[in-house]
N, C-alpha and C positions, 0 to 999 in steps of 0.2 A: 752386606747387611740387609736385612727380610726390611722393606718398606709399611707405614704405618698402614696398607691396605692389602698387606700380606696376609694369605690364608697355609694356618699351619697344620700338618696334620692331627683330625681329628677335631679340626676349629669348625667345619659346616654344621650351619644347621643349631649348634648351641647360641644361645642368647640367654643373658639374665639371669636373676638368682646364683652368679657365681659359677654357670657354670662356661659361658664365654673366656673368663679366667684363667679355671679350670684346661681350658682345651690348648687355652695358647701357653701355660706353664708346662703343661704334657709336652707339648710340641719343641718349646725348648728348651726343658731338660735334656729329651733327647737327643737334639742337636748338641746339645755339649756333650754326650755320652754320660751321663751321670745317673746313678741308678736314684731312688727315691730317696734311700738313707743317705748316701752323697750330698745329694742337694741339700735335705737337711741339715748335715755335718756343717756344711758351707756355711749356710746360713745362718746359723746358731738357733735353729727353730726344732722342735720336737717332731720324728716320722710321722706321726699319726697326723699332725696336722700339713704336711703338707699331700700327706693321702687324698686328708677329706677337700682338699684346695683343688686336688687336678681333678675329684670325682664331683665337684659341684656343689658339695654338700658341707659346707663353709664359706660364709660368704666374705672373701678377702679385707683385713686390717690394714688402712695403707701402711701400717709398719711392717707387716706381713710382708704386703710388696714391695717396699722398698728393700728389705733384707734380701728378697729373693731378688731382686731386681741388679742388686749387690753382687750376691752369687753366682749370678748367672753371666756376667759381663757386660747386659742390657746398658744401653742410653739412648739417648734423644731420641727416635720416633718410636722405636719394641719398647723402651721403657713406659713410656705415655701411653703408649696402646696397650699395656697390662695393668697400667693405674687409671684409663680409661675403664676397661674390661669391669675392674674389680668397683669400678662406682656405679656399674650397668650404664653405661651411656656410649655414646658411637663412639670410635678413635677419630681422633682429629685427621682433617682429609689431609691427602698427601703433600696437599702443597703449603700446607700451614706452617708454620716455625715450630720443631719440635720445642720439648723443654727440654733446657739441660740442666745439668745439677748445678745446685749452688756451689761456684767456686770463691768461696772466703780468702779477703785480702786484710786480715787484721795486725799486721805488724805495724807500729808504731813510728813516728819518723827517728830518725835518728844522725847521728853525727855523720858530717859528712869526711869527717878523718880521726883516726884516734892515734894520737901522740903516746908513742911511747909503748902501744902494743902489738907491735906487726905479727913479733915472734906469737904470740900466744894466737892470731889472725891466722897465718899458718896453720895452728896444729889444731885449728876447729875446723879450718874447712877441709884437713888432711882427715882427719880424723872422720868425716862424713861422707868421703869420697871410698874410705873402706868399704869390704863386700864382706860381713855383715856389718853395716855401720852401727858403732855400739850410743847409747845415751850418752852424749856429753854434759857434763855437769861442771859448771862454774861458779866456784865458791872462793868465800872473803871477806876481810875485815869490812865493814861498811866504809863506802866512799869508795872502794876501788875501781870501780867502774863494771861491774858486772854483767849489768843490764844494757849499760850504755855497746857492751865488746859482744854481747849476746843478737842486740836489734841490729847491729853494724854487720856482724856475721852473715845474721838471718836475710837481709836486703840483699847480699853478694849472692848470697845461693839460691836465693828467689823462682830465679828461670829453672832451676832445675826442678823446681814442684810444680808441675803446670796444673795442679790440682787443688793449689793454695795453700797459704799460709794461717794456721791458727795462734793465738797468741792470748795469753790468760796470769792477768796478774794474779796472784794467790795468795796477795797479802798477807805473806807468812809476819813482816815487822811494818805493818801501817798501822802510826796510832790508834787507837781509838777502836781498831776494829777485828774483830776472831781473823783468823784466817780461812780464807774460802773452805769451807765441806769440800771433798772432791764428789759426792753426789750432784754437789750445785755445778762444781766447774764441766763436770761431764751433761749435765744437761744443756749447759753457755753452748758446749761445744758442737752437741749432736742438733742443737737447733742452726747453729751455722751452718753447718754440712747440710742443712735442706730437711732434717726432721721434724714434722709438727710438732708442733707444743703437747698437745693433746696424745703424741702416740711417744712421749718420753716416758718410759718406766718409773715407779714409783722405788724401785728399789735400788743399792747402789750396785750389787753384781748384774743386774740385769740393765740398768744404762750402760756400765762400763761393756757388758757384754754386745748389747747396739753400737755403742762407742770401737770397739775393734771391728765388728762385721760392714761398719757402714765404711771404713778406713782401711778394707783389705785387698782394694784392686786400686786404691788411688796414692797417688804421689804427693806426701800434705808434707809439709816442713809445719813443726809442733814448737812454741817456744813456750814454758813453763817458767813465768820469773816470779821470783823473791818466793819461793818453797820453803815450808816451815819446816818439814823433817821428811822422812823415806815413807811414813805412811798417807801424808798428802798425796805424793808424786804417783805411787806404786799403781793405783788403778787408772791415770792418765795414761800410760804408757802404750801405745797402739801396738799390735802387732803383725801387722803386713809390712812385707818385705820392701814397699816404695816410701816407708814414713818414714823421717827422721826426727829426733826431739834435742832439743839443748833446752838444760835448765838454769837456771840460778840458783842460788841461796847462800844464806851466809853460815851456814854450819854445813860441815863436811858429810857428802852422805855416802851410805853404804847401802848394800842389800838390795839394791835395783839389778841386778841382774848383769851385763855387760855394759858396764857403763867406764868412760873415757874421760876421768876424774882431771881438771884442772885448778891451781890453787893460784888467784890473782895475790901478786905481792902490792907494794907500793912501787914509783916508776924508781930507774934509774935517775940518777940528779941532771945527769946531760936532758932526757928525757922528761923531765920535770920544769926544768927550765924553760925546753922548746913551747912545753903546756901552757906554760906561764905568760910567755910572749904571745904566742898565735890570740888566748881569749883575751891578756891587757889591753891588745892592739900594737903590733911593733916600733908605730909610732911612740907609745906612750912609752916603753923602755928601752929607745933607741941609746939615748944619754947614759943609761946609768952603767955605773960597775959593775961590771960580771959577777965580783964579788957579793956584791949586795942582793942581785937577782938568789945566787948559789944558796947567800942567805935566808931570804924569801921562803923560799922552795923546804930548807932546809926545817926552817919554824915551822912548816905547813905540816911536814913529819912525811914528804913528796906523796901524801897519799891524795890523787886526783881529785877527788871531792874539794879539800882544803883548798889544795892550787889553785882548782878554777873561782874557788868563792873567794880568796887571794886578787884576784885579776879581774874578778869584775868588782869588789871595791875599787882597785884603782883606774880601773875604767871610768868607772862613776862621777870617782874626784877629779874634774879635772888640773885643779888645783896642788893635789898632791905630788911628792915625787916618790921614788920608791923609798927613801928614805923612812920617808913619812908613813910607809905601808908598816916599815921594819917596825918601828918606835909603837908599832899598835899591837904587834905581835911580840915586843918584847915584855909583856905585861898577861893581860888575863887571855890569851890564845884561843878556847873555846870561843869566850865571850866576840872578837872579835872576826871569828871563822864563822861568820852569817852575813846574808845577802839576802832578802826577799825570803823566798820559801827554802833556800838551801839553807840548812843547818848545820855542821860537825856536830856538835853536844845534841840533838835532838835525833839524827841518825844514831848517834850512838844508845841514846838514851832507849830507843826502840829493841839493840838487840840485849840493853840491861834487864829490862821489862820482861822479856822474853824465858828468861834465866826462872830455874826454880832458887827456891828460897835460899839452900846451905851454898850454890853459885852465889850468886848476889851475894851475900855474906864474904864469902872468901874473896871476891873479887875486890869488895871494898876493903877488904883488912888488908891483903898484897898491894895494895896499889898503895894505901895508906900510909907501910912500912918498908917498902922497896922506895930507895933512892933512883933516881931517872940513870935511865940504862943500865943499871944496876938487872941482875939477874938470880935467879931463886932455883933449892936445887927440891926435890921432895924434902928431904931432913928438915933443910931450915924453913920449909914453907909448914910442914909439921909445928915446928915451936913458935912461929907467928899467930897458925889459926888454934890453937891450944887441941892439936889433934895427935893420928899415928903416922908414921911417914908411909904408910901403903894407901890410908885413904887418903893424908894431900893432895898424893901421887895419882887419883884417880879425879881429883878435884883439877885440878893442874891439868890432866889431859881434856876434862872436858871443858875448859876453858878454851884450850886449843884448838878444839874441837867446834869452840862455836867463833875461833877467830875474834878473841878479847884477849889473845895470848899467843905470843910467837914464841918458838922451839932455836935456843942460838947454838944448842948443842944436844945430842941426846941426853935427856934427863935435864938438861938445863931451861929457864924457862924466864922470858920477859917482857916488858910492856913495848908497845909503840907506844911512844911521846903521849898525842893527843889520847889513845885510851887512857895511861896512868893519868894524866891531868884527869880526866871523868872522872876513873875511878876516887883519886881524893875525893873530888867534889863530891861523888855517891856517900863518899862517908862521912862528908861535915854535914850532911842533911839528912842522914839513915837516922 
């Protein structure tokens, strides 16, 4: 590697106005053999300007140079002596601390074990370890654990991005609030990676465009949670051959391209159980009946979110025994599936929200008119919503589709436990 008091062909003798620049992008373009259009190509920058860059006669954009800096496989001392170069001021002497890029560590903490889903732990990290490794997307009824099997993932493969980790909630289902623009998320992102604020594009093809080039010789592990649909995602998606992405969301997506689609269930009951015990404390369910716990589990509808908000109630009491958990959930279930900020009915209630009008509508008349565990076929979900059985049929899949509806058979179609409770409740207050 050429030292920060390296002289490159064609570097004598220029100074200033760009064209010091100028002599040292000459000089290694050619060292990479790249002809002008090449470089360009690379870079996502237009030939003409990088013409007028190597003849002097443009005075370099540190976005300029960083793209080029990108391109070229520059860092730490050639890099600073071209972003030297381009501010006109001397390169920092040789024995100074180059700069290196910013390497982003933003994953979030997360579980230090997850009960219940090793199998699905596997086929994310198998799935990442392919040569082309495709976008994993995990998707689910709310409370599965999405996010919690996404950060968990994301910590294990860590090492293998030694060029960092990005991570961006996208608030597809947070109260109160739109879901991130991906012009915003892509500026979050390209300011992590070391982009000024000032040299982020105003447009969203032209940050996304920064957003791949500045991504295309580096090793980033990308996490994408709680996605609202395929057109959030679609402009995140980097593509240099060292980046990896896993996303979330709770509706199924399509249309991203090669993507290695995972659909979280609720746990197994053995699995459920284990959940139960590890957050009560196994103290606190050493006593009780297998059966009672099975029961527990069972009222929770074993979908993880419930479980754990299950277990830290009776963490809490120390008073209670599981008994006492059972007789709370045998009564208003929503109501008593809260702890602090976890909620069952208020997760849920984010992705009813979400829903356009003739959803919502249909989801509260099925839920209304279907018996618990009961299931609904297109026909008779037609003579519920006073419709035709090809458009239930299309109402019905998109329900499925945003995971407020589970498939027990083809064409067969029914609630988990805790959504049909919602759902009534949706409709004694519509």
């Amino acid at each position: 590697m050429y030292s920060a008091r390296c002289t490159l062909p064609g570097a004598a003798g220029e100074t200033g106005d760009g064209h010091a620049a100028g002599a040292l992008l000459r000089g290694w373009r050619k060292r990479a053999l790249l002809t002008q259009e090449q470089l360009a190509e690379k870079a996502g920058l237009n030939v003409r300007t990088v013409r007028r860059l190597e003849s002097g006669g443009l005075q370099p954009r540190s976005r300029s140079v960083l793209l080029i800096a990108q391109a070229l496989g520059l860092c730490g001392e050639e890099r600073e002596q071209l972003a030297a170069a381009a501010r006109g001021a001397p390169a920092a002497p040789a024995d100074e601390p180059a700069v290196s890029p910013i390497v982003p560590r933003q994953l979030p903490a997360g579980l230090a074990a997850l009960a219940g889903r090793e199998h699905e732990l596997t086929i994310v990290e198998n799935a990442h370890r392919a040569e082309p490794a495709p976008v994993v997307a995990i998707d689910g009824m709310a409370g599965t654990g999405k996010t919690a099997l996404a950060v968990h993932v994301a910590h294990r493969l860590a090492p293998g991005f030694p060029d960092g980790q990005l991570y961006v909630d996208l608030r597809g289902h947070t109260p109160g609030t739109a879901p991130v623009e991906p012009a915003e998320a892509l500026a979050r992102m390209a300011r992590a990676l070391g982009v000024p604020r000032a040299d982020v594009p105003d447009q969203l093809d032209d940050r996304a465009a920064l957003y791949r080039s500045v991504l295309a010789r580096r090793r980033v592990l990308v996490v994408l949670d709680d996605a609202a649909d395929e057109d959030q995602i679609q402009p995140l998606l980097p593509a240099g051959p060292g980046c990896r992405v896993i996303v979330t969301s709770r509706r199924r997506l399509g249309g991203l391209g090669d993507v290695r689609a995972l659909s979280l269930d609720v746990l197994p009951p053995a699995a459920a159980v284990a959940l139960f015990a590890e957050v009560a404390g196994r103290e606190r369910v050493a006593g009780a009946p297998r059966g009672e716990l099975h029961e527990v589990v069972a009222r929770c509808g074993a979908l993880p979110l419930a479980v754990r908000i299950a277990a830290e109630r009776l963490r809490a009491r120390p008073t209670w025994r599981v008994r006492d958990l059972l007789d709370r959930l045998a009564g208003d279930r929503l109501a008593a599936l809260k702890a602090g900020r976890h909620d069952v009915a208020a997760a849920l209630d984010r992705s009813y929200d979400r829903l356009p009008a003739d959803l919502r509508r249909a989801y509260r008349l099925l839920g209304a008119r279907t018996g618990a565990g009961a299931n609904v076929d297109p026909r008779t979900a037609a003579t519920l919503l006073g419709t035709s059985a090809p458009h239930a049929e299309r109402l019905l899949e998109r329900l499925l589709d945003a995971h407020l509806l589970r498939e027990a058979a083809p064409g067969r179609y029914l609630f988990h436990d805790l959504v049909r409770d919602h759902a009534c409740r949706a409709s004694r207050v519509a």
